[in-house]
FIPAVEX-189488 format. One record per residue: residue in three letters; chain; x, y, z of N, C-alpha, C, O in turn. Coordinates in pm, 1 decimal, padded with zeros to 6 digits. Layout:
resn ALA | chain A | npx X | npy Y | npz Z | capx X | capy Y | capz Z | cpx X | cpy Y | cpz Z | opx X | opy Y | opz Z .
...
//
This chain:
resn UNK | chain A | npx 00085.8 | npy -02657.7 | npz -05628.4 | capx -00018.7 | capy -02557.6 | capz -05622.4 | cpx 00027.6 | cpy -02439.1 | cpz -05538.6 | opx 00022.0 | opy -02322.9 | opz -05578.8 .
resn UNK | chain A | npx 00075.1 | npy -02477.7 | npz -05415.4 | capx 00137.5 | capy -02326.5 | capz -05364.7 | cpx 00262.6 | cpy -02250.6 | cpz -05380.3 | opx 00310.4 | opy -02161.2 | opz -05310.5 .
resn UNK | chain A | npx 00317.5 | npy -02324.1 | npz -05521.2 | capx 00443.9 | capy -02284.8 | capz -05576.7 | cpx 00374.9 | cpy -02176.3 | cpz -05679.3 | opx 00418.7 | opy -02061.8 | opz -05691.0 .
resn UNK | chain A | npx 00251.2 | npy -02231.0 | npz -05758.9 | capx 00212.4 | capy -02167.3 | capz -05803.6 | cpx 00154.8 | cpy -01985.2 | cpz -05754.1 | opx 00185.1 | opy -01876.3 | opz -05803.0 .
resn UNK | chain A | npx 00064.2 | npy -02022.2 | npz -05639.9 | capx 00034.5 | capy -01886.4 | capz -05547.7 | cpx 00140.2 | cpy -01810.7 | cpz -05528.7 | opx 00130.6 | opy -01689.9 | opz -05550.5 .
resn UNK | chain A | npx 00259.9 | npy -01866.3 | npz -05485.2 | capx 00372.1 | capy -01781.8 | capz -05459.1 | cpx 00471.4 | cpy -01701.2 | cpz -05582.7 | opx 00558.3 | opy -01614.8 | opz -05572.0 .
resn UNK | chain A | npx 00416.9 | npy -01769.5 | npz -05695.6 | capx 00502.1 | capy -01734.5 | capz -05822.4 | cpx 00435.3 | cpy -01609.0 | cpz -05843.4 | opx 00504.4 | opy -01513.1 | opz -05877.7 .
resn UNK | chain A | npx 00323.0 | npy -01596.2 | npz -05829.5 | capx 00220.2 | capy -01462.1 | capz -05883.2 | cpx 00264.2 | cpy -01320.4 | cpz -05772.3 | opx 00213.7 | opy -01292.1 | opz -05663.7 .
resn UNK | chain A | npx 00386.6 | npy -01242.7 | npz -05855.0 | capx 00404.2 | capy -01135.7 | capz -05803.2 | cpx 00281.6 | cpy -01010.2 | cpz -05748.6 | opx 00168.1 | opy -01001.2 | opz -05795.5 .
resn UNK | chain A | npx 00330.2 | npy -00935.7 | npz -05657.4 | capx 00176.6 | capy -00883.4 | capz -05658.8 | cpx 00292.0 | cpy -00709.9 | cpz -05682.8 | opx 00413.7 | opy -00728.0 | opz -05686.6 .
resn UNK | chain A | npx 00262.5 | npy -00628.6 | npz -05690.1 | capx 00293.1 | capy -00497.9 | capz -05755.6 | cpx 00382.7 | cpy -00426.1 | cpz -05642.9 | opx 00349.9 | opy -00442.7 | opz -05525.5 .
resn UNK | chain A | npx 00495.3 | npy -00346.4 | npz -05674.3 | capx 00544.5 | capy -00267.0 | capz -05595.3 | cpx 00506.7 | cpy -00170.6 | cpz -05539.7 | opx 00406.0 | opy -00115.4 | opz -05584.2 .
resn UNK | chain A | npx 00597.2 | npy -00097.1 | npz -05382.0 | capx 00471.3 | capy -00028.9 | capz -05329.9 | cpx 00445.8 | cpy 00116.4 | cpz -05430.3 | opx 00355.4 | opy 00198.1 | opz -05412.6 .
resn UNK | chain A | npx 00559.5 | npy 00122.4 | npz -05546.3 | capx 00546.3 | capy 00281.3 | capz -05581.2 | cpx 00359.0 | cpy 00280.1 | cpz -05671.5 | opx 00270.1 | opy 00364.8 | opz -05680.8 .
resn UNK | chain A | npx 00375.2 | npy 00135.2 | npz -05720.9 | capx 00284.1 | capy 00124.9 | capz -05856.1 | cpx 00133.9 | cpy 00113.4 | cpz -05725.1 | opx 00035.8 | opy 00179.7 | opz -05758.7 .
resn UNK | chain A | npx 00123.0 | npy 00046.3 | npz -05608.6 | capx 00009.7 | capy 00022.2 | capz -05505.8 | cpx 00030.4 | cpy 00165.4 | cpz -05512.0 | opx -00065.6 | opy 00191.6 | opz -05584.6 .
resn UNK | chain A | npx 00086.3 | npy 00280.0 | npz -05488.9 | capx 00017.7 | capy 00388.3 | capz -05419.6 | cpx -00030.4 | cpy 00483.8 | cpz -05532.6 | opx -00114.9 | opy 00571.1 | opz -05512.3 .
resn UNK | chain A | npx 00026.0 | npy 00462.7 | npz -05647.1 | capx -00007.1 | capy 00515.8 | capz -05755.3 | cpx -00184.0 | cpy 00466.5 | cpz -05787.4 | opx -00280.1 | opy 00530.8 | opz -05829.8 .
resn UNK | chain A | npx -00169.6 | npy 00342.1 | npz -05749.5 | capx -00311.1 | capy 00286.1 | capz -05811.7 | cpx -00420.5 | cpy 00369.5 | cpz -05712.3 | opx -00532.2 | opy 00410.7 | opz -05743.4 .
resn UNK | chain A | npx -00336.4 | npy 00382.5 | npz -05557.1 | capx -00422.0 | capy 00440.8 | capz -05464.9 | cpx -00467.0 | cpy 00541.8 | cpz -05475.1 | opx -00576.9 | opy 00575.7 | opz -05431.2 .
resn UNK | chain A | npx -00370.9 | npy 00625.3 | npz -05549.9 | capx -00417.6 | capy 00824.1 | capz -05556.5 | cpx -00519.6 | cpy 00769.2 | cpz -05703.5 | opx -00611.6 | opy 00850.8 | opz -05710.3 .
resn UNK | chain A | npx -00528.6 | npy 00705.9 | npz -05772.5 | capx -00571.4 | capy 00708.3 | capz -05885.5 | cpx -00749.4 | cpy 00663.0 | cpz -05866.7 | opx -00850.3 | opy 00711.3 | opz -05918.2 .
resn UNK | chain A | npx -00737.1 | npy 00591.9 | npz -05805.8 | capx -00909.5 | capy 00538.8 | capz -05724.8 | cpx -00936.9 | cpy 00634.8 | cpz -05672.1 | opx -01023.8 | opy 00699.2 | opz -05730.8 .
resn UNK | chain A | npx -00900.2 | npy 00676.5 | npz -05582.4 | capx -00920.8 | capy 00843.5 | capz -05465.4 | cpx -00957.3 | cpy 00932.8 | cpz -05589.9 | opx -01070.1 | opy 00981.3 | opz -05598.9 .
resn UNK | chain A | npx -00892.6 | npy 00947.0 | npz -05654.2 | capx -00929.3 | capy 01080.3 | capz -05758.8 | cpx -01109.1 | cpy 01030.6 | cpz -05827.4 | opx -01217.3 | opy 01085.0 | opz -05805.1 .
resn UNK | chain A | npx -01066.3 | npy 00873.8 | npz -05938.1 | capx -01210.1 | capy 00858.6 | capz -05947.4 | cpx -01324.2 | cpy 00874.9 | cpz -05886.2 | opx -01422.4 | opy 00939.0 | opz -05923.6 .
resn UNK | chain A | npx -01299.8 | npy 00784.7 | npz -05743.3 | capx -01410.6 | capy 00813.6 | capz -05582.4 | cpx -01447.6 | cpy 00992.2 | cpz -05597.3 | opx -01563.7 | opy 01029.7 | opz -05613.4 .
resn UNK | chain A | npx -01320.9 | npy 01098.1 | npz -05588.3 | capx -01408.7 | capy 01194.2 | capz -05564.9 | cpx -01451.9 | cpy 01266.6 | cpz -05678.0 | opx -01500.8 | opy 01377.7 | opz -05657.2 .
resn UNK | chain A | npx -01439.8 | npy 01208.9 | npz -05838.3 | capx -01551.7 | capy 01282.5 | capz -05928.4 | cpx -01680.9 | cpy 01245.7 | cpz -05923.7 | opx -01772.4 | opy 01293.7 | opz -05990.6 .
resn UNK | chain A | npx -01690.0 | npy 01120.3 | npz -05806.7 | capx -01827.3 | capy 01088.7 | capz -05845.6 | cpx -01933.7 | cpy 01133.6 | cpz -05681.9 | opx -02030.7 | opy 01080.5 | opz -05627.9 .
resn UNK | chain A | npx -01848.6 | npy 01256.9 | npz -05651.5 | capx -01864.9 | capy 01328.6 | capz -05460.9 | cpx -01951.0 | cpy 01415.4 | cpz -05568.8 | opx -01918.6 | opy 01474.1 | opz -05672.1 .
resn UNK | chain A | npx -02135.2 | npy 01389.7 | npz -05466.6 | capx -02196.9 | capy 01555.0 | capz -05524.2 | cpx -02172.6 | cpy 01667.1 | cpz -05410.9 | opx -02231.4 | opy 01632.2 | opz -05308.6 .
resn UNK | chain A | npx -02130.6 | npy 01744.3 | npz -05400.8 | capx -02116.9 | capy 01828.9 | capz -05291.4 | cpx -02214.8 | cpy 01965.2 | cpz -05276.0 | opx -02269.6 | opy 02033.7 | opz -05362.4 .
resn UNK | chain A | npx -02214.1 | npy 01970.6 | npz -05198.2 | capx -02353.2 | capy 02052.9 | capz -05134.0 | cpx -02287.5 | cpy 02212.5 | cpz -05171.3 | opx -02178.6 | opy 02270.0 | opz -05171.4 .
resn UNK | chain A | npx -02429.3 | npy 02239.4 | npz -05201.7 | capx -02388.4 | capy 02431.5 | capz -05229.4 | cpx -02359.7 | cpy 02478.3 | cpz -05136.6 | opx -02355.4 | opy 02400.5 | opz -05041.3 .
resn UNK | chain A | npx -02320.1 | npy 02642.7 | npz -05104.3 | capx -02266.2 | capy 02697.7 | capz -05010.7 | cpx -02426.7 | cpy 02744.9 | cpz -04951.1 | opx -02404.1 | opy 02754.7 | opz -04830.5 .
resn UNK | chain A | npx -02527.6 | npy 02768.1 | npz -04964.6 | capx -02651.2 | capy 02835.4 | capz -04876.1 | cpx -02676.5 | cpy 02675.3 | cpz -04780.2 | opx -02715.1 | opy 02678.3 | opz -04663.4 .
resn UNK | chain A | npx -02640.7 | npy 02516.8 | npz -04870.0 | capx -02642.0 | capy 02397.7 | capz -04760.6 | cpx -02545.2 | cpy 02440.7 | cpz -04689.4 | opx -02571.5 | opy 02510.1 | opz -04591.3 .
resn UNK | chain A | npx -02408.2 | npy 02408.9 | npz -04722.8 | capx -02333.4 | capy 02387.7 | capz -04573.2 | cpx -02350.8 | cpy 02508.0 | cpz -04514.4 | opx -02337.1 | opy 02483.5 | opz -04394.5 .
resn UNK | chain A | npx -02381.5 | npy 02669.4 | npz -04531.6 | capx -02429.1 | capy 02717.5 | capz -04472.8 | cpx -02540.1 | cpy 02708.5 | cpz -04330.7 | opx -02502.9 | opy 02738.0 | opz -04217.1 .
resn UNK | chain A | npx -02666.4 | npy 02666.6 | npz -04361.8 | capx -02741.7 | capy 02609.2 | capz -04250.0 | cpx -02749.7 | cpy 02501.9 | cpz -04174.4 | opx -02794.8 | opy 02490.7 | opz -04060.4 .
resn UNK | chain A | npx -02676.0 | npy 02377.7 | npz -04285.9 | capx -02596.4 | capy 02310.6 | capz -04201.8 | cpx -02501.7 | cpy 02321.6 | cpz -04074.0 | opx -02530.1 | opy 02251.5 | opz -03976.8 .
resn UNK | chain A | npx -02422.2 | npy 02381.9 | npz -04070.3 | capx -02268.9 | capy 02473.3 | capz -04034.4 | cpx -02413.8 | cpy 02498.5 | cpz -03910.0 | opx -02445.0 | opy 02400.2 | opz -03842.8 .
resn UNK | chain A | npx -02476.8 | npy 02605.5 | npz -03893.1 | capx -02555.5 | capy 02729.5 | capz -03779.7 | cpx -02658.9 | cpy 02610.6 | cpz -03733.5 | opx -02694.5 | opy 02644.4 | opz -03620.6 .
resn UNK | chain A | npx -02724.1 | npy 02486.4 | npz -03767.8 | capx -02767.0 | capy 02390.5 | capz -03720.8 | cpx -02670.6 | cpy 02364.4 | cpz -03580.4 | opx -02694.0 | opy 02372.5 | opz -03459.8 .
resn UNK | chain A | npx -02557.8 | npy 02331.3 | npz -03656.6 | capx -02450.5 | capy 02233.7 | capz -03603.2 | cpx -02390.0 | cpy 02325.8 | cpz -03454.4 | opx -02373.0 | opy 02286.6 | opz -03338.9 .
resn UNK | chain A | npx -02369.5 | npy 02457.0 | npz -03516.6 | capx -02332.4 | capy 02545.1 | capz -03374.7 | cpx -02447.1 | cpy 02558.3 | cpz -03315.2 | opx -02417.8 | opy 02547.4 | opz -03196.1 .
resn UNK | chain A | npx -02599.1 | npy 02580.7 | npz -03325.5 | capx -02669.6 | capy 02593.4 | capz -03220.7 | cpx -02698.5 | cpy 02463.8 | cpz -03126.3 | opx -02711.9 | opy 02456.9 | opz -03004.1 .
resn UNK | chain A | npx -02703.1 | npy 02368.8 | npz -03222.1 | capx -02729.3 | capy 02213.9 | capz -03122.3 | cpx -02592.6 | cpy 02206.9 | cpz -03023.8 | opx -02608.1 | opy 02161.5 | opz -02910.4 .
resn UNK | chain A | npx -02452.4 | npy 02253.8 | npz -03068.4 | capx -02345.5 | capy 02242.2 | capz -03001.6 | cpx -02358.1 | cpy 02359.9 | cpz -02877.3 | opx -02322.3 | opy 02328.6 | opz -02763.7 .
resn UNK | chain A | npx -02400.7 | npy 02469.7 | npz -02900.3 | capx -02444.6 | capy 02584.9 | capz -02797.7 | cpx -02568.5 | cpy 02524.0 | cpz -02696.7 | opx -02577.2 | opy 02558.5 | opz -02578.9 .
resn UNK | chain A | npx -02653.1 | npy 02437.8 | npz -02754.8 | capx -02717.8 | capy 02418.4 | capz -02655.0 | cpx -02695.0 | cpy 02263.4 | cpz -02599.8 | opx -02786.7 | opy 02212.0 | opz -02535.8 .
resn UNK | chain A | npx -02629.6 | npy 02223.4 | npz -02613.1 | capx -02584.2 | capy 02091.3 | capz -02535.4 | cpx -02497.8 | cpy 02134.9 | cpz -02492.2 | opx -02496.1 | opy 02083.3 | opz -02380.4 .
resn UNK | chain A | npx -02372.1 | npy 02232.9 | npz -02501.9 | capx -02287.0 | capy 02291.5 | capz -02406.6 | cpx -02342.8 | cpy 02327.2 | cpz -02294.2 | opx -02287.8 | opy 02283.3 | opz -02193.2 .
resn UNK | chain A | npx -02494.4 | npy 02435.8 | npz -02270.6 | capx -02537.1 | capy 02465.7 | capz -02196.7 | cpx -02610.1 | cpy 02380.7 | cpz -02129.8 | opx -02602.3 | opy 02401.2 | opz -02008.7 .
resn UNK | chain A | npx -02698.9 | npy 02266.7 | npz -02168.0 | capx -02722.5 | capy 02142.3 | capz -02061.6 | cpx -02647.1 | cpy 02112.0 | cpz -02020.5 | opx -02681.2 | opy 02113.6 | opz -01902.2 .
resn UNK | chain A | npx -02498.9 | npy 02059.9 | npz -02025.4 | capx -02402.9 | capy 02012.6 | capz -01980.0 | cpx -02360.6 | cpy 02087.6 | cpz -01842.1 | opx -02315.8 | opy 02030.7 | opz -01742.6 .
resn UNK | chain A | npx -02378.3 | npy 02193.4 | npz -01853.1 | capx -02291.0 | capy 02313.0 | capz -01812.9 | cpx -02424.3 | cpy 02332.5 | cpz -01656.1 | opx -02389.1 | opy 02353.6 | opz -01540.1 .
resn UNK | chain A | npx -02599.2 | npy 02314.3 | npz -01713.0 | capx -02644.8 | capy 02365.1 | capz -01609.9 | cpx -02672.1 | cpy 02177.6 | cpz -01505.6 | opx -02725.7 | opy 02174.3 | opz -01394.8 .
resn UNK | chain A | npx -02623.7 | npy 02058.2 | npz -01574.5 | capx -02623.6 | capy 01989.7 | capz -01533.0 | cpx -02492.2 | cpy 01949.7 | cpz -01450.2 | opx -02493.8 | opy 01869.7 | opz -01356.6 .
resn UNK | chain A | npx -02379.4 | npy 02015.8 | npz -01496.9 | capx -02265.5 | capy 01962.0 | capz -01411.2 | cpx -02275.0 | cpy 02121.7 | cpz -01264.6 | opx -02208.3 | opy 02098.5 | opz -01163.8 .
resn UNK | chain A | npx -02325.0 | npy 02211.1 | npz -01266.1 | capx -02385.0 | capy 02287.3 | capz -01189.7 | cpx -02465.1 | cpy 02251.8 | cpz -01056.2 | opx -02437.4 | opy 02265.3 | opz -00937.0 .
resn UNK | chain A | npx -02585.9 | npy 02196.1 | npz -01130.9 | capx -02653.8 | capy 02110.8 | capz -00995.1 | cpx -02569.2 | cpy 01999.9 | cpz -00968.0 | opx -02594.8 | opy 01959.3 | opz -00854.6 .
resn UNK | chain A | npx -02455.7 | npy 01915.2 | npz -01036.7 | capx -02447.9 | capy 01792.2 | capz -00917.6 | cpx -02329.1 | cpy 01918.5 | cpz -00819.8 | opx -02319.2 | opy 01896.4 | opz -00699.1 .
resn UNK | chain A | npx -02277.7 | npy 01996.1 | npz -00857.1 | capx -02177.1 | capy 02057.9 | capz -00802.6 | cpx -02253.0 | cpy 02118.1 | cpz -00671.9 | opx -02175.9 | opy 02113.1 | opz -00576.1 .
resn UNK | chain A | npx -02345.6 | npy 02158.8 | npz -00646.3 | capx -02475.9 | capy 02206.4 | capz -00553.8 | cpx -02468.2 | cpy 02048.2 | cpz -00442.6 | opx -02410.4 | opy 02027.4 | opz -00335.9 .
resn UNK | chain A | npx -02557.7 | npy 01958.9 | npz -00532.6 | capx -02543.6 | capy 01846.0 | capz -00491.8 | cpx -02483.1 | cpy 01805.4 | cpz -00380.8 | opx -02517.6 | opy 01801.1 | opz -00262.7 .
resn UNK | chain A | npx -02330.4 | npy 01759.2 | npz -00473.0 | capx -02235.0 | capy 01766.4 | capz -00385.2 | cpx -02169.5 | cpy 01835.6 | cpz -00269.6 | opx -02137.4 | opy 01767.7 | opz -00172.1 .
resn UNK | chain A | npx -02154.0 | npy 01922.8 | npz -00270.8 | capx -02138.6 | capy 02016.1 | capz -00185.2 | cpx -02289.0 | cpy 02022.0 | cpz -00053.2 | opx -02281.3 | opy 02040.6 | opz 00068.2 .
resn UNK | chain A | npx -02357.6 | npy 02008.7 | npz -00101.3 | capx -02526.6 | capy 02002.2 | capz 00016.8 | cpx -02475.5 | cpy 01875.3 | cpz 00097.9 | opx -02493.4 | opy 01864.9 | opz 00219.2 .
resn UNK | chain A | npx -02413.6 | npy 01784.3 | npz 00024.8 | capx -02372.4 | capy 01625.7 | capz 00046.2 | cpx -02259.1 | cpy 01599.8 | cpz 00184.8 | opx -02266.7 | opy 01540.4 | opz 00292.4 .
resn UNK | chain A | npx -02138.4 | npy 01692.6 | npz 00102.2 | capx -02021.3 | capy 01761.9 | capz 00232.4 | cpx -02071.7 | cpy 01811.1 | cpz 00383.8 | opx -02052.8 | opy 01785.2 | opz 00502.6 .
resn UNK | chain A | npx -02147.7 | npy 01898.8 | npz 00298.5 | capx -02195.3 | capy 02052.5 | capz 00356.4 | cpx -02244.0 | cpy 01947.1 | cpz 00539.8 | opx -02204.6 | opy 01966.5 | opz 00654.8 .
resn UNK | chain A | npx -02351.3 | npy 01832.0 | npz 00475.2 | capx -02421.9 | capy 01758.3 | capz 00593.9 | cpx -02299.8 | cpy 01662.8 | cpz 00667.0 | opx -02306.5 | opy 01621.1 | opz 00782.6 .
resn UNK | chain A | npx -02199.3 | npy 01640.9 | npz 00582.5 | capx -02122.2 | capy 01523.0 | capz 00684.2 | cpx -02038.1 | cpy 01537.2 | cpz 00746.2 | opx -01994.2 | opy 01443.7 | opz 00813.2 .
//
């Protein structure tokens, strides 16, 4: 029985990567992709949530910097 398993060639790598680009191609005819006015507001979503979590970040690493320093400042 495991003479058998071992007899069953399995494919070379040229014919595996061939099979690989060949799935990839099917996979993306069946991609619906978004019009340009979506990724548009998508896209200006994405930079304002990123503009304003930059700026929490920014007024939060601020106060511990205060913080810290009040922290020094006493010892």
């Amino acid at each position: 029985m495991a003479k058998e398993a071992a007899a069953v060639e399995k494919p070379g790598i040229a014919a595996r990567i061939r099979e690989f680009f060949h799935e990839v191609r099917v996979e993306m005819r069946k991609v619906t992709w978004p019009a340009k006015d979506e990724v548009r507001s998508s896209t200006s979503v994405v930079l304002f949530v990123l503009g304003l979590m930059a700026f929490i970040i920014g007024v939060f690493d601020k106060l511990s910097d205060v913080f810290v320093w009040l922290l020094l400042k006493l010892g």
